[in-house]
SELUM-717771 format. One record per residue (C-alpha): residue in three letters; x, y, z. Coordinates in steps of 0.2 Angstrom, whole numbers, padded with zeros to 4 digits, always signed. Layout:
BEGIN
AlaXYZ;...
This chain:
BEGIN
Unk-0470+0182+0289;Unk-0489+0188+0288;Unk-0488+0195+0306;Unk-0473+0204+0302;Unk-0481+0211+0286;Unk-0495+0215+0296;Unk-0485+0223+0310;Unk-0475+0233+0298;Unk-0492+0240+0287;Unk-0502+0244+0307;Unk-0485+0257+0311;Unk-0484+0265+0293;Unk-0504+0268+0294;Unk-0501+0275+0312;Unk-0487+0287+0309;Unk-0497+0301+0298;Unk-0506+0301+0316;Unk-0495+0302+0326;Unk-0487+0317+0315;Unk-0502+0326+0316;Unk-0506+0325+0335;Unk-0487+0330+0340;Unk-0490+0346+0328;Unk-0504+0347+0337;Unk-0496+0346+0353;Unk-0484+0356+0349;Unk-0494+0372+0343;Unk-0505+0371+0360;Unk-0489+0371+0368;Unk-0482+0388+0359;Unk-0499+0397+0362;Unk-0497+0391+0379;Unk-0482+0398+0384;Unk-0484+0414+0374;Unk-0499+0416+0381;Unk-0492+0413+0399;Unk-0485+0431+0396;Unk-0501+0441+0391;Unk-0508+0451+0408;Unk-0527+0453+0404;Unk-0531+0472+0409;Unk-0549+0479+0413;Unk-0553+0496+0406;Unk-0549+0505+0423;Unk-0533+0494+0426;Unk-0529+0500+0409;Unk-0532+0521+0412;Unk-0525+0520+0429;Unk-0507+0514+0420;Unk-0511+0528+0407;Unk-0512+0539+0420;Unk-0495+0536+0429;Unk-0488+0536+0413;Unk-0481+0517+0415;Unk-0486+0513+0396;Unk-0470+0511+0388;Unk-0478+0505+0368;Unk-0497+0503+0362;Unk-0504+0497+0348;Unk-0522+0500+0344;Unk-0536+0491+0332;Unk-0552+0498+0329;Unk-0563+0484+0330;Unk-0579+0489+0318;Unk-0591+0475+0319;Unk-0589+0474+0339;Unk-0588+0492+0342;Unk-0572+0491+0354;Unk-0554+0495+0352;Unk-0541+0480+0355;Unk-0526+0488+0364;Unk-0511+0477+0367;Unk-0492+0485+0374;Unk-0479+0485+0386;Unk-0476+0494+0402;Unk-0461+0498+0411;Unk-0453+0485+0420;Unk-0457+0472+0409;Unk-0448+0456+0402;Unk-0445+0454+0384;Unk-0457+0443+0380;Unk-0472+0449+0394;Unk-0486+0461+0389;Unk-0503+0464+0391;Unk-0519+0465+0381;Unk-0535+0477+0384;Unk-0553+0480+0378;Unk-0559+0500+0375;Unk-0575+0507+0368;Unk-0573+0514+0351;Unk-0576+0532+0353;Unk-0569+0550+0350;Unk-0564+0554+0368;Unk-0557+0536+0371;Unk-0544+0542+0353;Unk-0542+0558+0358;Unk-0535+0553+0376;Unk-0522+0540+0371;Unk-0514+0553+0358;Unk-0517+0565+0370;Unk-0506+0557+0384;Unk-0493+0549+0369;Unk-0489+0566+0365;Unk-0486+0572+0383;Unk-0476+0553+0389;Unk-0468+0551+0373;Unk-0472+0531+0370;Unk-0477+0522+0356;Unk-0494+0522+0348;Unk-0498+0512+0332;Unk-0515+0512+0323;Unk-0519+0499+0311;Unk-0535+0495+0302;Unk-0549+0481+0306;Unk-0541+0466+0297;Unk-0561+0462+0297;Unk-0564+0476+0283;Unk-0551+0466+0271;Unk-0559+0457+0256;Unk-0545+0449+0254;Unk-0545+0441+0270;Unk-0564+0439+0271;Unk-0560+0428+0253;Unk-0547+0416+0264;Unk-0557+0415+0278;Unk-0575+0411+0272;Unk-0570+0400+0256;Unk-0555+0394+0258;Unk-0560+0381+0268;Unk-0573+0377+0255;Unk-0561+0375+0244;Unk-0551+0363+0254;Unk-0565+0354+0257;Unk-0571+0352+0239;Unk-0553+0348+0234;Unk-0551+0334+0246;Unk-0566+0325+0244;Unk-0560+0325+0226;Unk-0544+0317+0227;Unk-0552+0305+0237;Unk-0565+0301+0225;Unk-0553+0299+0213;Unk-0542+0288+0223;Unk-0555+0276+0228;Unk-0558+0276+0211;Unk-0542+0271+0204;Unk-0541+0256+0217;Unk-0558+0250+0210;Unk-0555+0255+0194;Unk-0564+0237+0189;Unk-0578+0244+0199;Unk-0589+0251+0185;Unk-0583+0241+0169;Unk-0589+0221+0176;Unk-0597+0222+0159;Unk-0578+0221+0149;Unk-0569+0208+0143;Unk-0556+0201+0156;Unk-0546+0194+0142;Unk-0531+0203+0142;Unk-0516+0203+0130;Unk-0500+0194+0132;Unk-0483+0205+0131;Unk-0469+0202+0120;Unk-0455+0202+0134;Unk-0458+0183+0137;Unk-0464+0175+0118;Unk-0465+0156+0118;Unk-0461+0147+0100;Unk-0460+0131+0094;Unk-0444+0127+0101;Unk-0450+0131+0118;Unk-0462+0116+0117;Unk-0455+0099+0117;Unk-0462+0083+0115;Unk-0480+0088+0103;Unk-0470+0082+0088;Unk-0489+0078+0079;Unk-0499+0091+0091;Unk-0488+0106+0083;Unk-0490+0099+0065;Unk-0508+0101+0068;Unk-0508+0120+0073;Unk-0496+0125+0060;Unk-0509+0128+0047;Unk-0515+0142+0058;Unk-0500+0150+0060;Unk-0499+0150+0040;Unk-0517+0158+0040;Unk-0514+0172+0051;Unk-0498+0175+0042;Unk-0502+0175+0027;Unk-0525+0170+0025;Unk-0525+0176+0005;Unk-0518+0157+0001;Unk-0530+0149+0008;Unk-0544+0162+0003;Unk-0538+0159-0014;Unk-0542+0142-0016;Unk-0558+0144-0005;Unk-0553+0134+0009;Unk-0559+0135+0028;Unk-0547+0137+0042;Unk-0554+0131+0059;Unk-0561+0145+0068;Unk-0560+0135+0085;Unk-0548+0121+0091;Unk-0550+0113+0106;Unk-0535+0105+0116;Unk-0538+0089+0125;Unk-0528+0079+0136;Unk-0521+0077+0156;Unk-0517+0092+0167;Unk-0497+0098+0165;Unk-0494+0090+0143;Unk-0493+0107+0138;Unk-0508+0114+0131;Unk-0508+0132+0138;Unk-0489+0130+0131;Unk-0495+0126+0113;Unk-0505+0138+0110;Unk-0494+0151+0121;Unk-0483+0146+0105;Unk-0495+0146+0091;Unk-0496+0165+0095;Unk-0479+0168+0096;Unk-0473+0159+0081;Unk-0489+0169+0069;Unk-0483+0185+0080;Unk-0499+0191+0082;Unk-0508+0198+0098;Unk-0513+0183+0108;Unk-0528+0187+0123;Unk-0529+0174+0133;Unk-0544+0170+0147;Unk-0548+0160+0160;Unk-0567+0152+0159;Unk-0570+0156+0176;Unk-0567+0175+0172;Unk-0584+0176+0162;Unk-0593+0168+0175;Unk-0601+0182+0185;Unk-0615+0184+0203;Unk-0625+0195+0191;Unk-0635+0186+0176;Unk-0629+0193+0160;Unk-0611+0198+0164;Unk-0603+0183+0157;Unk-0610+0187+0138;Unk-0607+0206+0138;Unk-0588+0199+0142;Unk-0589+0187+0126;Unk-0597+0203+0116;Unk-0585+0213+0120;Unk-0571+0202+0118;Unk-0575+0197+0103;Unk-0575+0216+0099;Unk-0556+0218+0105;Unk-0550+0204+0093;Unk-0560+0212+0079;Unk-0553+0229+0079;Unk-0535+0219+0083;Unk-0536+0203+0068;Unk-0528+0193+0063;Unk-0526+0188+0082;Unk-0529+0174+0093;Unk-0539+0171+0109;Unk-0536+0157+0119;Unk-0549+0152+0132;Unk-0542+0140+0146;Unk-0553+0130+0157;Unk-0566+0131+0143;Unk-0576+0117+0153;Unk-0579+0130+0168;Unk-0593+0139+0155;Unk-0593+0127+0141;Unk-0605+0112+0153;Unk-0618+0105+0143;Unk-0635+0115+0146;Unk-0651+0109+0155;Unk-0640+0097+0166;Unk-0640+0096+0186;Unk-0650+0096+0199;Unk-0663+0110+0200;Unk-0662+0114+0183;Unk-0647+0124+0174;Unk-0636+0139+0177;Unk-0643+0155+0172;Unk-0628+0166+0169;Unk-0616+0151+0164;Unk-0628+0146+0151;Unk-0631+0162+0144;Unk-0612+0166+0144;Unk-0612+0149+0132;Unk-0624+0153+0120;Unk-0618+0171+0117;Unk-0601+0160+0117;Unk-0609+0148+0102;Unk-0619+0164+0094;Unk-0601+0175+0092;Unk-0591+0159+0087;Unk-0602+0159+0071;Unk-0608+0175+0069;Unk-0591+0181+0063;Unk-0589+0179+0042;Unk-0577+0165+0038;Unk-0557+0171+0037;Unk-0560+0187+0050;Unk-0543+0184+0055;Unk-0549+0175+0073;Unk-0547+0160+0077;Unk-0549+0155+0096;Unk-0540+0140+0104;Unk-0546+0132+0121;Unk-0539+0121+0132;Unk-0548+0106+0144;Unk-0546+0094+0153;Unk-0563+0089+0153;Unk-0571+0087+0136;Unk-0585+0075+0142;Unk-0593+0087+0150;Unk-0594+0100+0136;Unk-0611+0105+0127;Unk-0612+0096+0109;Unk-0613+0112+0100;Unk-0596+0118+0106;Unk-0589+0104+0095;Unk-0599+0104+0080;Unk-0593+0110+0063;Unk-0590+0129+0063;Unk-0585+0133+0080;Unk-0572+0120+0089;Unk-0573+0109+0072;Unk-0554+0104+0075;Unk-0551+0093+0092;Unk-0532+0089+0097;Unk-0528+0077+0110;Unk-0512+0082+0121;Unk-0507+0064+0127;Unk-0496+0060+0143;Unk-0476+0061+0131;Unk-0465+0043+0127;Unk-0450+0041+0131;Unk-0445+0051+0115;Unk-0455+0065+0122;Unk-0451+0064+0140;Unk-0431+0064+0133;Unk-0437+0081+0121;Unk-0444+0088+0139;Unk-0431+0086+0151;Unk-0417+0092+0138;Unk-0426+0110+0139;Unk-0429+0111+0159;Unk-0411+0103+0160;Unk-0403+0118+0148;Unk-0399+0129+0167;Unk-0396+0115+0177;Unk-0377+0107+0180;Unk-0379+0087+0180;Unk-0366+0075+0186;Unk-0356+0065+0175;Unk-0364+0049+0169;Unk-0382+0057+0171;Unk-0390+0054+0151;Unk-0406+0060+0149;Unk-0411+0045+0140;Unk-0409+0035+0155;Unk-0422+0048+0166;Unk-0433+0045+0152;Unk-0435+0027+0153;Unk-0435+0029+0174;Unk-0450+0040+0172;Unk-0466+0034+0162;Unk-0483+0040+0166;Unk-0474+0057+0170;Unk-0482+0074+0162;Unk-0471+0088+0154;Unk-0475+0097+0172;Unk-0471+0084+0182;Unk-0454+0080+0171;Unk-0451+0098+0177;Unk-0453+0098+0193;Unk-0441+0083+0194;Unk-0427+0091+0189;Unk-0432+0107+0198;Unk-0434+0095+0217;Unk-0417+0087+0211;Unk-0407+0105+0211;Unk-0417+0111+0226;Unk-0408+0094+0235;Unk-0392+0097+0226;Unk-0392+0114+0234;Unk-0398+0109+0250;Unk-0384+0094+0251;Unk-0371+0110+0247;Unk-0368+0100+0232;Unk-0361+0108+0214;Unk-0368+0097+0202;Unk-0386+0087+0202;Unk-0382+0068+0207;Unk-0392+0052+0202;Unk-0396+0051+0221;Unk-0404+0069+0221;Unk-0415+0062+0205;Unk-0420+0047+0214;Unk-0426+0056+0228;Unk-0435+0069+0218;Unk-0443+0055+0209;Unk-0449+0048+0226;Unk-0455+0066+0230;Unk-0463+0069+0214;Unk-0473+0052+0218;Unk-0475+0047+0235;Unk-0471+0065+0244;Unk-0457+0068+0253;Unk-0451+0054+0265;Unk-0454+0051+0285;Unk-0436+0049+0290;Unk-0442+0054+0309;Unk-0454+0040+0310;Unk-0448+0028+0321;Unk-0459+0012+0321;Unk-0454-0006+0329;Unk-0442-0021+0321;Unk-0457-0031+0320;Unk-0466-0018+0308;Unk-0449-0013+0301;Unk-0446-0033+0296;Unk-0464-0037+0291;Unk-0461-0021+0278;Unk-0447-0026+0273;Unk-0453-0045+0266;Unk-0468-0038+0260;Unk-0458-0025+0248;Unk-0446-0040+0243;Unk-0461-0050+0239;Unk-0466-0039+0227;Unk-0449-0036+0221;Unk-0447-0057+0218;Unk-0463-0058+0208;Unk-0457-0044+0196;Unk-0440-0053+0194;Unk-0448-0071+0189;Unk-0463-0068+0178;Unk-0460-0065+0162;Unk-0469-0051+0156;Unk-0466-0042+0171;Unk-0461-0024+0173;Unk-0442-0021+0178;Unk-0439-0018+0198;Unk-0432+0001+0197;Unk-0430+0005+0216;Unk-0438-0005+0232;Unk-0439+0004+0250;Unk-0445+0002+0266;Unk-0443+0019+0272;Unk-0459+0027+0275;Unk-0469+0040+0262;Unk-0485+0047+0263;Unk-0496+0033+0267;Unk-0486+0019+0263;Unk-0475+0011+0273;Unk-0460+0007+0259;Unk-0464+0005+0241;Unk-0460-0004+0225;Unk-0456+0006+0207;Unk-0457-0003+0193;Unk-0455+0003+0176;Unk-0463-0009+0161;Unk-0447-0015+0149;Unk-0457-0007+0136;Unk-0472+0007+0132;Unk-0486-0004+0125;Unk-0500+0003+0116;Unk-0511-0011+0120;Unk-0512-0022+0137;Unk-0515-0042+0135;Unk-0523-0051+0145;Unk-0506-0058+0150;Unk-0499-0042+0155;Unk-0515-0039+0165;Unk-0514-0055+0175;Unk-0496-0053+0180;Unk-0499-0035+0185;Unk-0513-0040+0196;Unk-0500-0056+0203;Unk-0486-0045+0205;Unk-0497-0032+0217;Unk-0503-0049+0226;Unk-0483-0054+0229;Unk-0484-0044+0245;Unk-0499-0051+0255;Unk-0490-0069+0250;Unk-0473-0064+0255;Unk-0482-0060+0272;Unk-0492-0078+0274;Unk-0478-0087+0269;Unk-0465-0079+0282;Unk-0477-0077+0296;Unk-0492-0086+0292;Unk-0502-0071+0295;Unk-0509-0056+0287;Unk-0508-0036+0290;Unk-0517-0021+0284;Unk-0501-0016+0272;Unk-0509-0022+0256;Unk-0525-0014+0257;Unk-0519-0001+0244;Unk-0514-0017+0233;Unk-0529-0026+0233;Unk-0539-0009+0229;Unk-0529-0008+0212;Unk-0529-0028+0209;Unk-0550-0027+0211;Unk-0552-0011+0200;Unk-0541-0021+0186;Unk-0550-0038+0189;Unk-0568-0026+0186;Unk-0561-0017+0171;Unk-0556-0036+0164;Unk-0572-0044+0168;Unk-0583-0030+0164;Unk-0575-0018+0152;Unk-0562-0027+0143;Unk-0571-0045+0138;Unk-0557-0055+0146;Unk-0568-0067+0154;Unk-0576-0084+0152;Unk-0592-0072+0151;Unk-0586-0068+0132;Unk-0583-0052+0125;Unk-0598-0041+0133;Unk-0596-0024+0140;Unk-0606-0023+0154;Unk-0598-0007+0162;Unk-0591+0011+0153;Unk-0580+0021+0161;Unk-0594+0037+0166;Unk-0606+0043+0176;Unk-0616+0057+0180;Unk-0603+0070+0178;Unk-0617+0081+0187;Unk-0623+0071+0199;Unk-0607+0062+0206;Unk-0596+0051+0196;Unk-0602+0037+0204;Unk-0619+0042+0210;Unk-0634+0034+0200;Unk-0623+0025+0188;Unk-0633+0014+0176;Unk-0633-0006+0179;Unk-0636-0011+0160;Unk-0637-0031+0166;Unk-0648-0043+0179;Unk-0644-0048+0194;Unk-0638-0063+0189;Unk-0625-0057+0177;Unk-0620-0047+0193;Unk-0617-0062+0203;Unk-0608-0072+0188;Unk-0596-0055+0186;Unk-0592-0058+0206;Unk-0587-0075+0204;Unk-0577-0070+0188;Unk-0567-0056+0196;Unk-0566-0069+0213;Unk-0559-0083+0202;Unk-0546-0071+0193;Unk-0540-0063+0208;Unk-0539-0084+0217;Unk-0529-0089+0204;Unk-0518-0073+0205;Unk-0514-0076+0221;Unk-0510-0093+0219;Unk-0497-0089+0208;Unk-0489-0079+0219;Unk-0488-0091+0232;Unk-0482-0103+0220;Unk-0467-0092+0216;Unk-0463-0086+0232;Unk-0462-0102+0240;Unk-0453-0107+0225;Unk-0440-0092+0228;Unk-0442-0093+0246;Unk-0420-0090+0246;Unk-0422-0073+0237;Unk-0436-0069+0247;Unk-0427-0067+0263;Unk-0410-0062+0254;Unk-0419-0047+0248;Unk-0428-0041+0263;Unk-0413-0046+0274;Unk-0403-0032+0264;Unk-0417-0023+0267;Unk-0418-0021+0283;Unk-0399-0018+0282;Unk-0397-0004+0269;Unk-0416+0002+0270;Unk-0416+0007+0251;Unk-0409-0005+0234;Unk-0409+0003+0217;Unk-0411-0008+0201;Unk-0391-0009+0199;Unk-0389-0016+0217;Unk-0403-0029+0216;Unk-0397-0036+0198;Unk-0379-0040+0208;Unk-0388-0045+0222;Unk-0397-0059+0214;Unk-0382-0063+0202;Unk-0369-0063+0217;Unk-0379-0067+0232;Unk-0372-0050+0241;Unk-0372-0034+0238;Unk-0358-0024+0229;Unk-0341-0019+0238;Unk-0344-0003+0250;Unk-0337+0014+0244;Unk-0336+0023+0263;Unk-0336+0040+0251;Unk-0353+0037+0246;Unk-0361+0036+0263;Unk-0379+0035+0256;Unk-0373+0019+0248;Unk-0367+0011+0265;Unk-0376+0000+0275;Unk-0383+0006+0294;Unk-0370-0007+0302;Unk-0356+0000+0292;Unk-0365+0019+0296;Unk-0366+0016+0315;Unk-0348+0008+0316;Unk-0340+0027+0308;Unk-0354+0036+0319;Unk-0344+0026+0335;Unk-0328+0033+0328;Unk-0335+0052+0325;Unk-0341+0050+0344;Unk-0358+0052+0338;Unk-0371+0049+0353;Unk-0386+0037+0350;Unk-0380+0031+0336;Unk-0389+0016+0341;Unk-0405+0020+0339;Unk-0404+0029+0323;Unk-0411+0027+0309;Unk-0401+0027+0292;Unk-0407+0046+0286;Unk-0403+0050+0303;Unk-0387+0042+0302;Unk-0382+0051+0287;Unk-0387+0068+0292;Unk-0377+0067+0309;Unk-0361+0061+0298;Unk-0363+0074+0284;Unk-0363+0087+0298;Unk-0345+0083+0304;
């Protein structure tokens, strides 16, 4: 696409050119062939065709300023378009000859002035072009400038101020029940500030919003704005950051000076942490220009008198980085957190992204809202959004729970590697490592509920395991902790119990068992060390978020923490032994179907262990078949190779016929 753009973008610069030079081309060639005409006449050749009276028209110009006459006529005999062209001194007797012998050969003689003598033409000739000149370097000065029209103000506020054609309210943001209480009052303010002023209260002149990328808060105060219907300027942090020290405060100066002559208004400054870093920090000392933008930042946030009309609203991800005086009373004095949405929320969410999209019957969004926890009001969006892009791509009408699934995969794990081809043996040991896991979550107790296992490849995984907690907690125990830890173990013993031996496939479970071990040991007091702290979740946010972190205990505190973390992790595994030895039948029943239908939802498994088998086969749901039952129709289409396909392969070849 970009060498097509390219391509198109090199002819439209060339074809002025190539204008130009057939204009060119085209006026040599006319002088050319008029020229080719014109017979060149010395001054004898000339009076010795005056004197046999051959001239049949002349026309005569007194040349002045050379001191010559310029003669050009036809003779006798000639074409249409041929004549010839001569040079005579400019005298008496030369003038008094030609009328002479026009008189006595009756021809035509025509006498004009020197066009030399003419102001008019001396005017065109010696300042036009100046003036053409002038006039183009002009327009192109002006046009340069109007393509850098940024060029000379670096010093001005890049805030700029949002339009009215796409105004967000409340009832565009779902999900911030308590988030949106807490912003009302400045919507009250900058409608109507003499109540508060009345009873001498402050409204905030800064909020900060905290809380993960994609829960709304650019949204929030998008709507804060829309619902006060005031002018909103928003910013990015970045965009005071500038090469020349000094740049960044004329920017907060002069925007402060925009919402001034604009209040009541709000300013909303995203990515605050990009200019709001603590000062003094990092190696080789601080940042000259970022620092300076700040403290012009802190000085302007409480110079302005109280109840100006201005209140700023910023937005982070990152708030342990921000300088102290940010936060103190008088500038960001109020700090809303913007946490990851419940089920209620996430419910609120996909009813607004769902309000242009045609889900099939059965679909609730109650349901996707249990099947999705951890998810962002972003990532809740782009669910549906991957969902009606496979709907369209499957030539579908309406967006189906399998469309879903697989947008949840997407939204997760990437998209899958249905091409990768890999070996029965590998194929077999995924699938009983998967069922492992998905046994464990079926006996313990606490355990989270088995959503969806898979062994067909995304990402870096082989196959994987959801599982969705039965409920949101608040609060983990140490309970819930240890059976999340034996649960991501259930793999590796699946594995040693089937083959008696071990692969590299868990190494992703084992990172997240150790990091939860730690955190119990070390953070969480759930240890026989007691309730101690020995680790907190920071570092050097400057240096590297691991690099110099501080060691607050001895050596041999360390050692005790190893043996601790060893002996919680043992007993884990045990566990998971136990229980799949125990369940050894549900194990292989599990992967067996596996390997057969590649991919088992949480409906299929719950028959599955009830039954012993899986559900009757509907052959108009194809994606529901198993690959025997797929490569038994595929024999009957005449599909070749169905052999050696995969079941995505399969299912592509047969939606095709």
């Amino acid at each position: 696409m970009k060498d097509k753009i390219d391509n198109k973008t090199l002819k439209k610069g060339l074809l002025p050119y190539l204008f130009l030079a057939i204009i060119i081309l085209g006026v040599f060639y006319f002088f050319n062939v008029l020229n080719s005409n014109v017979h060149e006449f010395s001054y004898d050749e000339f009076i010795e065709k005056l004197d046999k009276g051959k001239i049949t028209e002349l026309k005569l110009v007194a040349r002045n300023s050379g001191g010559i006459y310029e003669v050009t006529g036809t003779l006798s005999g000639y074409d249409e378009n041929e004549s010839f062209e001569a040079s005579l001194p400019l005298s008496e007797e030369v003038m008094k000859k030609l009328i002479i012998a026009s008189d006595n050969q009756e021809f035509k003689l025509t006498v004009e002035p020197d066009p030399d003598s003419s102001s008019l033409l001396i005017i065109i000739v010696n300042v036009l072009p100046i003036l053409i000149f002038l006039g183009a370097a002009f327009w192109f000065f002006n046009k340069q400038m109007a393509g850098n029209k940024n060029s000379l103000d670096f010093g001005k506020s890049r805030a700029r101020l949002s339009s009215d054609d796409n105004q967000v309210t409340f009832k565009d943001v779902a999900g911030l029940k308590e988030e949106k209480e807490e912003v009302k009052e400045l919507i009250d303010f900058l409608k109507a500030p003499k109540k508060f002023q009345k009873l001498g209260a402050r409204i905030p002149k800064g909020v900060l919003l905290m809380g993960p990328p994609g829960t709304g808060k650019t949204l929030l105060a998008k709507a804060v704005a829309g619902e006060a219907n005031v002018p909103f300027y928003f910013i990015s942090g970045s965009d005071f950051v500038e090469l020349f020290v000094g740049v960044g405060a004329s920017r907060v100066r002069d925007m402060f000076q925009q919402a001034k002559r604009n209040a009541p208004c709000l300013i909303f400054i995203d990515e605050i942490d990009a200019v709001g870093r603590q000062r003094g920090t990092g190696l080789g000392g601080g940042h000259d220009e970022r620092e300076q933008t700040l403290n012009q930042l802190l000085t302007e946030m409480d110079g302005f008198g109280a109840n100006e009309g201005i209140i700023i609203i910023a937005a982070t991800n990152r708030p342990d980085v921000l300088d102290p005086a940010l936060l103190r009373p008088g500038r960001f004095d109020r700090q809303v957190t913007v946490n990851l949405p419940d089920v209620r929320g996430r419910e609120e969410i996909l009813a607004v992204h769902a309000k242009n999209k045609i889900l099939a019957e059965g679909i609730t969004l109650q349901n996707l809202a249990k099947r999705t926890p951890g998810f962002s009001g972003a990532d809740l969006e782009n669910l549906l959004n991957e969902a009606a892009l496979l709907a369209v791509r499957r030539n579908k009408d309406e967006i189906s729970m399998s469309e879903i699934d697989e947008a949840t995969d997407r939204v997760l794990m990437g998209p899958a590697k249905v091409s990768h081809k890999y070996s029965e043996n590998d194929r077999k040991l995924v699938a009983y490592h998967e069922a492992g896991h998905a046994v464990i979550g079926l006996k313990l107790k606490n355990a989270s509920d088995v959503q969806k296992v898979t062994i067909i490849p995304r990402g870096s995984a082989g196959g994987y395991n959801m599982m969705v907690p039965t409920e949101e907690k608040l609060c983990s125990t140490k309970s819930d902790l240890l059976e999340e830890i034996t649960g991501l173990l259930g793999g590796r013993s699946a594995e040693e119990i089937t083959f008696g031996e071990i692969t590299t496939g868990a190494h992703n479970d084992f990172e997240k068992a150790t990091k939860i071990a730690r955190a119990m040991v070390t953070e969480y007091g759930m240890s026989d060390l007691g309730p101690l702290q020995f680790e907190q979740q920071e570092g050097s946010v400057f240096l590297g978020r691991d690099y110099n972190k501080p060691q607050h205990f001895s050596n041999e505190v360390a050692n005790e923490i190893d043996m601790e973390m060893r002996k919680i992790i043992n007993n884990c595994h045990q566990n998971a032994q136990d229980i799949i030895k125990k369940n050894k039948d549900l194990l292989k029943l599990i992967a067996e179907t596996l390997l057969e239908y590649e991919t088992l939802t949480k409906e299929q498994i719950d028959y599955l262990v009830e039954n012993g088998k899986m559900p009757e086969e509907d052959e108009n749901n194809l994606e529901s078949l198993s690959i025997t039952k797929l490569r038994e129709l595929a024999k009957e289409k005449g599909i070749k190779n169905y052999s050696k396909m995969n079941k995505a392969e399969l299912l592509k070849e047969l939606d095709t016929i």
